[in-house]
MIBA-860828 format. One record per residue (C-alpha): z, x, y; residue number from 1; chain. Coordinates in steps of 0.25 Angstrom, whole numbers, plus 2048, in hexadecimal, padded with zeros to 3 digits. Example, Ala and Ser with C-alpha at 12.3 -4.5 7.8 and 13.67 -1.06 7.14 Angstrom:
! MIBA-860828
w, u, v, nr, kette
81F, 831, 7EE, 1, A
81D, 837, 7FC, 2, A
//
This chain:
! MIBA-860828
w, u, v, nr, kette
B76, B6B, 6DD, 1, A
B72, B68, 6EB, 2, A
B7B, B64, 6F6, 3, A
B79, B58, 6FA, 4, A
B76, B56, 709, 5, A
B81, B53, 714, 6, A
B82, B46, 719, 7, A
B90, B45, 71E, 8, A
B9C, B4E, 726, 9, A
BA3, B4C, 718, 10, A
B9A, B54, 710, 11, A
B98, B5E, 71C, 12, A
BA6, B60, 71B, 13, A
BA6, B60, 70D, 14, A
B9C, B6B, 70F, 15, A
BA1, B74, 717, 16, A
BB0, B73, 713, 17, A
BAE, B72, 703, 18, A
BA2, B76, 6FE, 19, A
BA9, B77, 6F1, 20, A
BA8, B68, 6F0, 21, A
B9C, B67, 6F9, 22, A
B93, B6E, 6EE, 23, A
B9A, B68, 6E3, 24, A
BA0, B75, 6E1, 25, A
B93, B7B, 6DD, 26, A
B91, B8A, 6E2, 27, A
B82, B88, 6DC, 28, A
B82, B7C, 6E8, 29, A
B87, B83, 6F2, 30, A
B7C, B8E, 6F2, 31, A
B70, B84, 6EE, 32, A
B6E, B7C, 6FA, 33, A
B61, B79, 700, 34, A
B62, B84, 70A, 35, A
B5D, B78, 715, 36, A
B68, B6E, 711, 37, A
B72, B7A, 711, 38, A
B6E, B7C, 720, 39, A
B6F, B6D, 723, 40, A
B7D, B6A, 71C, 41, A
B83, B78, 724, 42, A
B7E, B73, 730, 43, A
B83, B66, 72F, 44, A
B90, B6C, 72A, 45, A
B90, B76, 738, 46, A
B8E, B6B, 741, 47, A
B9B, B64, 73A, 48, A
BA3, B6F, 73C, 49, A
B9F, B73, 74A, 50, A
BA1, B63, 750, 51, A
BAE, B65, 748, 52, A
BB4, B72, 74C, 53, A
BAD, B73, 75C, 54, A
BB7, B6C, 761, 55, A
BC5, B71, 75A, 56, A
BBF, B81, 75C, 57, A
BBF, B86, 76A, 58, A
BB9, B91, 768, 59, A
BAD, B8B, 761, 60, A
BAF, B80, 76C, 61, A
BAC, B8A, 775, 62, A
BA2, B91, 76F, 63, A
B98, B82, 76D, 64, A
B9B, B80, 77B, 65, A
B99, B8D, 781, 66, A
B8B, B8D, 779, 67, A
B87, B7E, 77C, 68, A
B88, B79, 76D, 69, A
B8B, B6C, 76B, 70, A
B87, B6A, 75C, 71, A
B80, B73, 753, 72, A
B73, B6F, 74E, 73, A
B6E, B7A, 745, 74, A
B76, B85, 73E, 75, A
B6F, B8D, 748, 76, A
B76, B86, 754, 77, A
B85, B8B, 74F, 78, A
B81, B99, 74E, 79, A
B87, B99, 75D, 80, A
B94, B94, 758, 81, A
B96, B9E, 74D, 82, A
BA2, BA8, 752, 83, A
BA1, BB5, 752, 84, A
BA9, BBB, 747, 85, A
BB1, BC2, 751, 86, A
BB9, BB5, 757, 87, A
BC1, BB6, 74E, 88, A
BC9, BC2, 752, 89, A
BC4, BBF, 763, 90, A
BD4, BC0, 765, 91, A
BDC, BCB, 76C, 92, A
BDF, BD6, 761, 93, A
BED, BD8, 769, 94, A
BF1, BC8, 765, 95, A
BF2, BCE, 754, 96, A
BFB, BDB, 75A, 97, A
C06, BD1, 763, 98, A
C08, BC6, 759, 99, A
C01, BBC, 763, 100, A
BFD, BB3, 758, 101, A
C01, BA7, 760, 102, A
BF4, BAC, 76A, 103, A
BED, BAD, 75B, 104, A
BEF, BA0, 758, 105, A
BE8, B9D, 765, 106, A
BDC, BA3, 764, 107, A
BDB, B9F, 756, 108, A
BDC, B91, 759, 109, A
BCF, B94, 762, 110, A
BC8, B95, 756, 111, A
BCE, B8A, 74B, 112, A
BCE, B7D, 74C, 113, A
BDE, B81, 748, 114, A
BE8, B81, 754, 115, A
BF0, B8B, 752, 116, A
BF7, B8E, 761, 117, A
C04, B85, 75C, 118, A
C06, B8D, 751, 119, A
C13, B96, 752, 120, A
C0F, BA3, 74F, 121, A
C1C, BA9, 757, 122, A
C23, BB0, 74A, 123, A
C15, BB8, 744, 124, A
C17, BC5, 745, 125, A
C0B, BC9, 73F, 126, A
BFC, BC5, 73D, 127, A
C01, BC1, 72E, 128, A
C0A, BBA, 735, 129, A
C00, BB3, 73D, 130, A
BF7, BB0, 732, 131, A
C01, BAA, 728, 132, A
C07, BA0, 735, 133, A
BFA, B9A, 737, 134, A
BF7, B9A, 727, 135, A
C04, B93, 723, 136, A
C03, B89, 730, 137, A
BF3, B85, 732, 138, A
BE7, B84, 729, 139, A
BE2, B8F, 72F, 140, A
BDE, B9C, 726, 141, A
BDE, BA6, 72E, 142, A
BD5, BB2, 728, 143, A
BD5, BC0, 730, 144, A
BCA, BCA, 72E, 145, A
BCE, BD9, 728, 146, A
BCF, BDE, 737, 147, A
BC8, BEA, 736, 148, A
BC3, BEA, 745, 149, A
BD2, BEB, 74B, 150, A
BD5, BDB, 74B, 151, A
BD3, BCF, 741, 152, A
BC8, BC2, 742, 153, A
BD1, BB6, 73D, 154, A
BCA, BAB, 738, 155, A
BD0, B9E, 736, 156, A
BCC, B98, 72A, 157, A
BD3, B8C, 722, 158, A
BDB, B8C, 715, 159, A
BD1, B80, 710, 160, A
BC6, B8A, 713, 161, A
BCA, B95, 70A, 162, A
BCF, B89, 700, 163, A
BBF, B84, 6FE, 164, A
BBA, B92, 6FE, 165, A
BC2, B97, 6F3, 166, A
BBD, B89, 6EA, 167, A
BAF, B8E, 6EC, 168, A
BB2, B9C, 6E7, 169, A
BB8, B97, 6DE, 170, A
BAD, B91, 6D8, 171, A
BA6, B9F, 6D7, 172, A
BB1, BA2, 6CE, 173, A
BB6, B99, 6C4, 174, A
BAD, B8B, 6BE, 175, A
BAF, B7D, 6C6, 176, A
BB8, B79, 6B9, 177, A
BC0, B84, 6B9, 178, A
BCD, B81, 6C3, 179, A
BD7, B8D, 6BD, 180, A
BDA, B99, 6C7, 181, A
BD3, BA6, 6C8, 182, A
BD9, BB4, 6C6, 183, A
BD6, BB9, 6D4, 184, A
BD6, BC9, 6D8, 185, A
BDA, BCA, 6E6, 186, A
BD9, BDA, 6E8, 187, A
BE0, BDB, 6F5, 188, A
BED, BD1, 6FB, 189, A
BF0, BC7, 6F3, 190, A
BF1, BBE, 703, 191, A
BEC, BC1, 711, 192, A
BE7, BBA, 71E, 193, A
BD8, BC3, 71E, 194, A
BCD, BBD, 71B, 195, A
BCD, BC1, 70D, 196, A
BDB, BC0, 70A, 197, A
BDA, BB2, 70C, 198, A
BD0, BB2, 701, 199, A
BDB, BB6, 6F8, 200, A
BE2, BAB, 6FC, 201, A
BD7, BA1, 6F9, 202, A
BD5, BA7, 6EC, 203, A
BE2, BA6, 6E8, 204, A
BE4, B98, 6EA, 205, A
BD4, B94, 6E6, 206, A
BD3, B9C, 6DA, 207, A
BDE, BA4, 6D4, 208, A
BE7, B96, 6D6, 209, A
BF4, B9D, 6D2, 210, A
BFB, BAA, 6D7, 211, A
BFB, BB0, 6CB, 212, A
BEB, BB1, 6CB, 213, A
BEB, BBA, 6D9, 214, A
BE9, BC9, 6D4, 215, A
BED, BD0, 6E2, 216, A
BEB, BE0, 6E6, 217, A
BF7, BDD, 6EF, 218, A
C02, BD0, 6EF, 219, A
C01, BCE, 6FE, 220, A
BFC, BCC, 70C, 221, A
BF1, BD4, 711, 222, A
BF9, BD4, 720, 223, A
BED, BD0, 72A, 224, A
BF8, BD9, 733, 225, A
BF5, BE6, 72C, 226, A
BE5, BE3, 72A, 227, A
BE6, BE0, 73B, 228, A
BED, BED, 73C, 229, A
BE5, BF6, 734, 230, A
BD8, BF1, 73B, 231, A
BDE, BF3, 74A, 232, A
BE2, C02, 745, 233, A
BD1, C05, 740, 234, A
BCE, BFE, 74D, 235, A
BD9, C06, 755, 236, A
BD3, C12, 74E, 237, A
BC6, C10, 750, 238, A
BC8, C12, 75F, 239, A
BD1, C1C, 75D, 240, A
BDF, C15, 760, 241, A
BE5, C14, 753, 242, A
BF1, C17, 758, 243, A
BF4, C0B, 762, 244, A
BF4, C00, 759, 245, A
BFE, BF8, 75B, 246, A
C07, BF1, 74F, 247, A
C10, BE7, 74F, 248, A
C1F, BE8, 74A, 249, A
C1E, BDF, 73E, 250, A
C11, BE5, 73A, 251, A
C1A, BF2, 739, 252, A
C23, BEC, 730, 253, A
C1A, BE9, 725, 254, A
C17, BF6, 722, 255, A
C1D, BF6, 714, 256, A
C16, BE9, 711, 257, A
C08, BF2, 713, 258, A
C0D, BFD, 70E, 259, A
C0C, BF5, 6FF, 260, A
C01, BEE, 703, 261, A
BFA, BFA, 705, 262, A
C00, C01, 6F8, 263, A
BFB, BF5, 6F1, 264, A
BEC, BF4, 6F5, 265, A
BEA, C01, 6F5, 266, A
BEF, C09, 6E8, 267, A
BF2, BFC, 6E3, 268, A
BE3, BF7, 6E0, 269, A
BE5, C00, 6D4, 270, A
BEF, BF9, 6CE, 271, A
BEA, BEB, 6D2, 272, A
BDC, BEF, 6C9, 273, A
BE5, BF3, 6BE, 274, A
BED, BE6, 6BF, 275, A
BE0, BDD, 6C0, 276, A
BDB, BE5, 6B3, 277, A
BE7, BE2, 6AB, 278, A
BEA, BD4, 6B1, 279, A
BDD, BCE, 6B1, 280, A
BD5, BD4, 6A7, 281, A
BCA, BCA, 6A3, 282, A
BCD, BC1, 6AC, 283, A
BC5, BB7, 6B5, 284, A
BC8, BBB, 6C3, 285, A
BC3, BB9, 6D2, 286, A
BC5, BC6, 6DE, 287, A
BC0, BC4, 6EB, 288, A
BC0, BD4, 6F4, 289, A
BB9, BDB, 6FD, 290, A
BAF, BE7, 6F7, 291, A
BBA, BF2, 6FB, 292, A
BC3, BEC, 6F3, 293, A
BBB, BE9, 6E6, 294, A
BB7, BF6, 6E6, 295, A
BC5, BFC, 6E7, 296, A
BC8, BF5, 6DA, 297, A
BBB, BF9, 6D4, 298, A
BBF, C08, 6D8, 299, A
BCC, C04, 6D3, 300, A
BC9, BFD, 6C6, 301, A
BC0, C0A, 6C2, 302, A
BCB, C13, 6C3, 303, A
BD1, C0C, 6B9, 304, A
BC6, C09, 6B0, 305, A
BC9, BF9, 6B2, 306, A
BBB, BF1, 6AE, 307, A
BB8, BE4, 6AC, 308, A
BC5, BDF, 6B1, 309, A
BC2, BCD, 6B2, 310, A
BBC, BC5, 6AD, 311, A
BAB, BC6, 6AF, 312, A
BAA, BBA, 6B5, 313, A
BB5, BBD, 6C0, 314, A
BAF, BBC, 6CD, 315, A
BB2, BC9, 6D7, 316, A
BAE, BC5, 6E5, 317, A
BA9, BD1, 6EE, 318, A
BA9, BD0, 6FE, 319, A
BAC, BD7, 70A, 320, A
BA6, BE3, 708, 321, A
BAA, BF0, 70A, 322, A
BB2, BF5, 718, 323, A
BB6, C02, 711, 324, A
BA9, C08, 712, 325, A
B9F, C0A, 706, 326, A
BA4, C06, 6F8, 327, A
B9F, C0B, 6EC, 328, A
B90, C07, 6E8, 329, A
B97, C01, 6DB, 330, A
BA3, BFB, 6DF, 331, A
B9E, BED, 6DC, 332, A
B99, BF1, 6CE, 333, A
BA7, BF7, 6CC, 334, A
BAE, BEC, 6D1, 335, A
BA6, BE3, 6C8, 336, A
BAA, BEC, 6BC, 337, A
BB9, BED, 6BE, 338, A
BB8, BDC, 6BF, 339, A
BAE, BDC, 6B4, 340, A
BA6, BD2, 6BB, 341, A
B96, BD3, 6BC, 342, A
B97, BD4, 6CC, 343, A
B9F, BD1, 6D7, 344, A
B9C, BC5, 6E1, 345, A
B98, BCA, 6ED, 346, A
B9D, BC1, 6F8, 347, A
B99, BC1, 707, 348, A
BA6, BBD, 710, 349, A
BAD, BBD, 71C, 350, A
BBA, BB8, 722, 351, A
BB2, BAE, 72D, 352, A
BAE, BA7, 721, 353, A
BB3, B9F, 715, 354, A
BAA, BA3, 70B, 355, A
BA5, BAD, 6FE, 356, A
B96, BAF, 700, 357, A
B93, BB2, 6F1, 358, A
B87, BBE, 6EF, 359, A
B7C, BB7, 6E5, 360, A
B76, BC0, 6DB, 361, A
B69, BC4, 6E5, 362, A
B73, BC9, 6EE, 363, A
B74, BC0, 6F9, 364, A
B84, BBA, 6FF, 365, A
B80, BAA, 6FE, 366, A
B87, BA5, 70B, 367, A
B90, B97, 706, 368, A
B8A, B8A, 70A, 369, A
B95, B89, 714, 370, A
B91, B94, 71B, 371, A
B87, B92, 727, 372, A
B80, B9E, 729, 373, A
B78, BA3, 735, 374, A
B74, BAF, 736, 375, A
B72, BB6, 743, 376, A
B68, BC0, 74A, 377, A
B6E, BCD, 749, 378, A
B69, BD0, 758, 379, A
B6A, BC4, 760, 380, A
B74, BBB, 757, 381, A
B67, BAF, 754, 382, A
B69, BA8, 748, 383, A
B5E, BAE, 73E, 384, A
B55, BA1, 738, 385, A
B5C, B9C, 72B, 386, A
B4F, BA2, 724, 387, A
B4C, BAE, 71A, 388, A
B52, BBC, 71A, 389, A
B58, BBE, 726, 390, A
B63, BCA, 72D, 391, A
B6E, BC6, 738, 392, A
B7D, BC3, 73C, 393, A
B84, BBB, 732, 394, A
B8A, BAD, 739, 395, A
B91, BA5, 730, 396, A
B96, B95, 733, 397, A
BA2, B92, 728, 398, A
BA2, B84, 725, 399, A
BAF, B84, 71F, 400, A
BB5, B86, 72C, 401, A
BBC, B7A, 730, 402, A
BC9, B81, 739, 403, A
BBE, B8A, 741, 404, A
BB1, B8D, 746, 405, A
BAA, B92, 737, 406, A
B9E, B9A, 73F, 407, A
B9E, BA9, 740, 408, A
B94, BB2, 743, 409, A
B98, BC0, 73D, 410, A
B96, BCD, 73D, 411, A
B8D, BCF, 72F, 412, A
B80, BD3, 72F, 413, A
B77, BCD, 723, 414, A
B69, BCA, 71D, 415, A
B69, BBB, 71A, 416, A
B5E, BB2, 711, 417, A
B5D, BA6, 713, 418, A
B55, BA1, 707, 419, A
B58, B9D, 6F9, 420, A
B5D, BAA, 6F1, 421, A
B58, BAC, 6E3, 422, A
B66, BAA, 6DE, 423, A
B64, B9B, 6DF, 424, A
B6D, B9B, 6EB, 425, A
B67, B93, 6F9, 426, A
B71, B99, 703, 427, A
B71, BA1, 70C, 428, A
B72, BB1, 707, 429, A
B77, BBC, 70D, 430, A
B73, BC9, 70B, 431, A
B7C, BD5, 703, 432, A
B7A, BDF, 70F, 433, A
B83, BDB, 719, 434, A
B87, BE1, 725, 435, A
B90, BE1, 731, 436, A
B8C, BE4, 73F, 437, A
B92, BED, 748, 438, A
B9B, BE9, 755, 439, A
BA9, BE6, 757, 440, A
BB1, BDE, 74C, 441, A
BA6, BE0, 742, 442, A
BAC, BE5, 736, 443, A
BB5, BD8, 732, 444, A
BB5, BD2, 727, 445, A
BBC, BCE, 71C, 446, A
BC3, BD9, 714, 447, A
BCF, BDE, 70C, 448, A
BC6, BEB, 708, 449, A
BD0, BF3, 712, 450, A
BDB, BED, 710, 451, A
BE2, BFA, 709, 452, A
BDD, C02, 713, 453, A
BE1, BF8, 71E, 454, A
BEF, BFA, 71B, 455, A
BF0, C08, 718, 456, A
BEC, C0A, 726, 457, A
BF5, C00, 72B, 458, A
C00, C05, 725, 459, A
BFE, C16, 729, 460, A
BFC, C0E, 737, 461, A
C0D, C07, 737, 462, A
C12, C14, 730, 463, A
C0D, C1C, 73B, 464, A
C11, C11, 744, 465, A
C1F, C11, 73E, 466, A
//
């Protein structure tokens, strides 16, 4: 099938906000483009976005005008409008430690088209806090990065967003006629605010469809309050002030509710294997987990002799990678085994971005139609021609975006081929090496892999407090 080409803002807006019905809900159309009528319909679909968005955005208001941009041409021409992925944490660290979230709320509303400086955050006491006001009184979805560098990105995505997202993995896991729920494996908490854990959320409501499908390591939050602290005590470390950071009083308090956190998702992914073996043996189930984590149950499910768990036409999507250093060369074959599926599907994600960018069988991460990629000269940040094999800075425009400025340019480092690949697929492909470049706020993406760990550390850190 062959898309046919743009004519009007409706099928633009069609495009960028739901390429499910866009592409007939065809993943072979999705990736089968005329690699030149991809390029028009994603420009057309930037420039849409950009008159739309320039004026309801200060900071990309700002930006446009700063640089002299008045409209956007080529998909070269945005490449100046793209953020750097660290705006989203560019507010003063000291706002998350007082409770200032009324002050939060104004500084994100710098960067939505959401206003959020009448909202009444007076009684949040913590970031949860925070984070379930503004979920529960506006569209917005706020996702917060793993915090490993001492403070949290927050990118504001939309419900809708993760809504259509989760319909298209869907796809990649049960036929077009089938409409009944998934078993889903969620090996970590069963909700959170990070920018995985609102994954779970999605696939909950997109494809388990009923509680009773959510297979959970743990039946609670993952508190963004302890993920914010845990990073502010390696960042305090690191400069030799562990002992100076500050907590606040009601993060104090909840040091029984991570004390059982942490008994859960640590010892507890034992038990969790051994329930999944009994409760779902031969089953059809979807898992989405970072590699950390997948290994953990492989290591697990060997201890125990569980192989051939699911059904094998369950699909056990892979990404992340690994924060906890070198994993064993035969985690993924493991991991496979215990599912007793043929492979894992290696994703490429970040929480900037609404999408799973699915590894074809030559290697390569096929970047989603609604992804607008430029990628950038490692030395002076030009955008590399749209041509061949070539090596730079990953900047990304997400067309899905309709509450903020989708551009980003981020901190990945990659080798990307611009032609047809020999697995049928006409999108753009990145590379399986990739790489992150040094520097200040470069080690942040989405993760759950250190969650245990995370806690544990959090936890000595308020015992030794109180």
């Amino acid at each position: 099938m062959t898309a046919t080409p743009v004519t009007t803002t409706a099928d633009l807006r069609t495009f960028a906000e739901d390429a499910a019905t866009y592409f007939d809900r065809s993943r072979i159309a999705m990736h089968t483009m005329d690699p030149t009528e991809l390029t028009a319909l994603q420009l057309d679909a930037l420039r849409l976005r950009f008159d739309e968005l320039r004026p309801r955005i200060p900071v990309l208001d700002a930006l446009a005008t700063e640089q002299h941009i008045d409209g956007i041409d080529t998909i070269d021409d945005a490449a100046p409008l793209l953020f750097p992925h660290t705006v989203y944490k560019a507010y003063p660290t000291r706002l998350l430690v007082e409770n200032r979230f009324d002050r939060m709320n104004t500084w994100m509303s710098r960067l939505t088209t959401v206003d959020l400086t009448g909202l009444d955050v007076s009684g949040c006491t913590s970031i949860d806090d925070w984070l379930a006001t503004v979920d529960e009184r506006t569209e917005l979805r706020l996702a917060h990065s793993s915090g490993t560098t001492g403070t949290m990105s927050f990118i504001p995505h939309s419900q809708i967003q993760y809504d259509r997202l989760y319909r298209i993995v869907r796809m990649d896991v049960l036929p077009d006629d089938d409409h009944t729920g998934v078993d889903v494996v969620w090996p970590s908490f069963r909700t959170g605010r990070s920018g995985i854990a609102r994954h779970a959320t999605a696939m909950a409501e997109q494809i388990a469809l009923t509680p009773d499908r959510m297979h959970c390591l743990h039946p609670g939050l993952l508190s963004a309050d302890v993920m914010f602290l845990a990073g502010r005590l390696r960042a305090a470390a690191a400069r030799g002030e562990a002992g100076r950071v500050e907590v606040p009083p009601a993060l104090a308090l909840r040091r029984a509710e991570f004390t059982e956190a942490l008994r859960a998702t640590g010892p507890g992914m034992t038990a969790f294997v051994r329930r999944l073996a009994d409760e779902l043996a031969g089953s059809l189930v979807a898992a989405l987990s970072t590699w950390d984590v997948l290994s953990g149950m492989a290591d697990s499910a060997t201890e125990q002799g569980l192989t051939g768990v699911f059904a094998p036409d369950s699909v056990i999507f892979a990404g992340g990678g690994s924060k906890a250093g070198a994993l064993p060369d035969d985690w993924a074959e493991r991991t496979a085994r215990f599912a007793g599926v043929p492979a894992l599907r290696f994703v490429y994600a970040m929480v900037e971005v609404m999408s799973l960018n699915l590894q074809c069988g030559a290697g390569g991460y096929h970047l989603e139609p609604w992804l607008v990629l430029c990628l950038l000269d490692p030395e002076t940040g030009a955008v590399l021609p749209r041509t061949g094999t070539r090596t730079g800075r990953v900047a990304l425009y997400d067309l899905t975006a309709d509450l903020n400025w989708g551009g980003i340019v981020t901190g990945d480092l990659v080798t990307v081929d611009w032609e047809p690949c020999v697995c049928g697929r006409t999108t753009p492909r990145i590379g399986a090496a990739i790489s992150r470049f040094a520097g200040p706020g470069g080690d942040d993406k989405i993760t759950c892999a250190a969650t245990a760990e995370a806690l544990d550390e959090a936890l000595a850190f308020l015992n030794g407090e109180l």
